[in-house]
N, C-alpha and C positions, 0 to 999 in steps of 0.2 A: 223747518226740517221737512224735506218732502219723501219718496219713499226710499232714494239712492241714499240718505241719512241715515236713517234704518238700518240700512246694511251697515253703513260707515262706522256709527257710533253706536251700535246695538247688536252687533255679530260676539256671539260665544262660540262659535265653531264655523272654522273654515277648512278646507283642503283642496287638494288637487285629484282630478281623478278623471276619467278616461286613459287612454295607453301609457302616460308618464305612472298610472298608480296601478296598470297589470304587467306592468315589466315588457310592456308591447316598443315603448316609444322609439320612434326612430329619428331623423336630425329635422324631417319636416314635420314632426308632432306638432299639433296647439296642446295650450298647457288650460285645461278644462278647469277651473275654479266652481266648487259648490259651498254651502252654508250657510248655518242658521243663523237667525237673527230672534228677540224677543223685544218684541212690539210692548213701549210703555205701559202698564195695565191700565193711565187715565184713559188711553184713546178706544177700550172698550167700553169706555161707561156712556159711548154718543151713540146713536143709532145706527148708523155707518162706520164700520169698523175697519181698524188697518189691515193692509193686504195680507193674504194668505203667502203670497211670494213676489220677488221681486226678479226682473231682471237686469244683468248690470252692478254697478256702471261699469265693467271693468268688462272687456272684450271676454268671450267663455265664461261668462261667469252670474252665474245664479242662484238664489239664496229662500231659504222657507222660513216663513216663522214658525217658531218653535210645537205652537199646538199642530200645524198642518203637519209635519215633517213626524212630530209622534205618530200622529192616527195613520199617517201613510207607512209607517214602519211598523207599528202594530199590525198590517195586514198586512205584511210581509212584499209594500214593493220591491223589486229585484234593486231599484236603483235607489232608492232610499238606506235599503240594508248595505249596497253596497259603499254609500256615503261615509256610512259609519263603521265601516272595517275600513277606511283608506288606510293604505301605508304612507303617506305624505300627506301627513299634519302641518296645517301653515300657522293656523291659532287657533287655542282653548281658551278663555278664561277660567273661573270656578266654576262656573256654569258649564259649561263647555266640557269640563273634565268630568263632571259630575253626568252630562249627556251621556261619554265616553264608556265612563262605568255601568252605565246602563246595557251597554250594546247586549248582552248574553238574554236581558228580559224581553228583548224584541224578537229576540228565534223563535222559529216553532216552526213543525210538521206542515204548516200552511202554505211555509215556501214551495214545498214540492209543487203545490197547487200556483200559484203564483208563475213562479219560475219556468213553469213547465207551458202556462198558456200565455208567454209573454213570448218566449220561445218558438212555440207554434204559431204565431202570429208571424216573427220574422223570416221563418221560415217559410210561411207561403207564400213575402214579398220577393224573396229569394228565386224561390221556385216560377213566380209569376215574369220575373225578370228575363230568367233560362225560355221560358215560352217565348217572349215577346223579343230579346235582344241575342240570344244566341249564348249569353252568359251571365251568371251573379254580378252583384256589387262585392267584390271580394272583399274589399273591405271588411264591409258589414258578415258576410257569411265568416272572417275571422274572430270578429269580436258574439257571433252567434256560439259558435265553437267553445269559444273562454267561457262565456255564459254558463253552456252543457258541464263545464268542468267542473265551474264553482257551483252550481246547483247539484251535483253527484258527492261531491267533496263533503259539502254542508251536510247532507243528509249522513253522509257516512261518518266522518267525526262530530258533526255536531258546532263546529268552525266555518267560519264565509273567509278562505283566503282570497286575496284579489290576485295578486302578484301568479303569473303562470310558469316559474321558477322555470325549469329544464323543457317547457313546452313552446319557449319562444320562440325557438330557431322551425320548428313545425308550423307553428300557427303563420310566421310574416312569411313561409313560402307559399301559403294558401292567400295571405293579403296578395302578394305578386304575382297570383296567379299560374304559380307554377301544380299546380295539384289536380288532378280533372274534378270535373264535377261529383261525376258518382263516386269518386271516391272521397269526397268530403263527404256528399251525403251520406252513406255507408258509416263515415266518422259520427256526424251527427246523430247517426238512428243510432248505436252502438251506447252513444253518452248518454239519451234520453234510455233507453232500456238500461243502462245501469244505473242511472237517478232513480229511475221507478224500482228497480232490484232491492234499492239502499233504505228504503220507507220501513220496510222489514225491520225491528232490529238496531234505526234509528237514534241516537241519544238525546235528540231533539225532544219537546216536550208537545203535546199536539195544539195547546193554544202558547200563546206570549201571557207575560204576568202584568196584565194591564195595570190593575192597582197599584203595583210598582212604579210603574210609570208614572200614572196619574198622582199620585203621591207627590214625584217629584216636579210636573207638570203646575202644581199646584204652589207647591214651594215656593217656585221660578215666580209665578203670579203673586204672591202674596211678597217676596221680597221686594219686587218689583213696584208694586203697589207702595211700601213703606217706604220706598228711595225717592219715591215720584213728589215731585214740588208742584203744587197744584198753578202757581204761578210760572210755571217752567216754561221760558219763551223757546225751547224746541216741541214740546209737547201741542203748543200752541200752534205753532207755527204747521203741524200736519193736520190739526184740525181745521184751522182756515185755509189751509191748502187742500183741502179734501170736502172743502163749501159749507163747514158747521161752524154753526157758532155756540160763543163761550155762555154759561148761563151766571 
């Protein structure tokens, strides 16, 4: 079993996500696959341990083991949190649903923080683009825009919706370039000053409930461990594929 294995026969949660999971998609969409996987608990106990993520096998599509995908969602990456809000669920197992119920102990006040300088980041590849080419990647200054939405949204109810309901037909004429610039800008600065408005007041909680997490983190590991057959020729099979040997 090498690490596309992993994925194959150790994925508790998958989806789809990119435009097909913000209500963006149009007929030349790719269809963006993400999801976790949990890495046997034997192949912790060698010195070299299994991957934190994987890419693959499957065109778009890329997968975290379960610890790295907590502690990136515990600090509130935008796109980790947004993994786990997808609306287009492809598989849970029990594991996987039990992640699921998790999603609300991953929120927190943090995102502002997150969200806001992940944000400013695309925006001054944006703005560096308009310098150097005459114009944005509209693309991307659309999917910046959604970003602004769900980072204001979350703050305000306390919810990470993905889907941009009645904002689609706005946003794909900013993808096609029909919108000038400054007046996206103007859009963007508008969103950000009412994300930071929304921090006020908030129903978010200002950390995530990690021991909750970990809690469950733990479980995942300890059942994992009691399933595990120390003779298991896949288990085996990543340790000699990963140059260790059996003791």
């Amino acid at each position: 079993m090498d690490s596309e294995a992993l994925v194959r026969d150790h994925t508790i949660y998958s989806c789809v996500m990119g435009s097909r999971a913000f209500g963006l998609a149009t007929d030349t969409s790719d269809t963006d696959r993400r999801g976790v996987f949990v890495a046997p608990t034997p192949l912790f106990w060698h010195f070299e341990k299994p991957p934190t993520h994987v890419e693959g096998p499957a065109e778009e599509q890329f997968s975290w083991e379960l610890e790295r995908f907590c502690e990136l969602a515990l600090r509130a990456n935008p796109n980790i949190l947004e993994c786990l809000h997808s609306p287009v669920v492809e598989y849970a197992d029990d594991t996987g649903r039990e992640l699921l119920a998790l999603r609300e102990a991953f929120l927190s006040l943090q995102a502002h923080d997150t969200f806001t300088r992940y944000a400013l980041g695309q925006r001054r590849k944006l703005e560096a683009d308009v310098r150097q080419q005459g114009a944005p990647r509209w693309k991307h200054a659309m999917h910046l825009l959604r970003l602004l939405m769900s980072a204001r949204d979350l703050l305000r109810t306390g919810r990470l919706t993905l889907d941009v309901g009645d904002q689609r037909e706005p946003l794909l004429a900013v993808k096609r370039g029909e919108v000038p610039w400054p007046h996206v800008e103007a859009w963007m600065a508008r969103l950000a000053t009412e994300a930071d408005e929304s921090v006020d007041g908030s129903p978010l909680p200002a950390e995530p409930d990690r021991p909750r997490v970990e809690d469950f983190l733990i479980r995942a590991r300890r059942a994992s461990a009691l399933q595990a057959d120390p003779d298991d020729e896949g288990v085996q099979g990543v340790v000699r594929g990963r140059g260790l040997r059996q003791s």
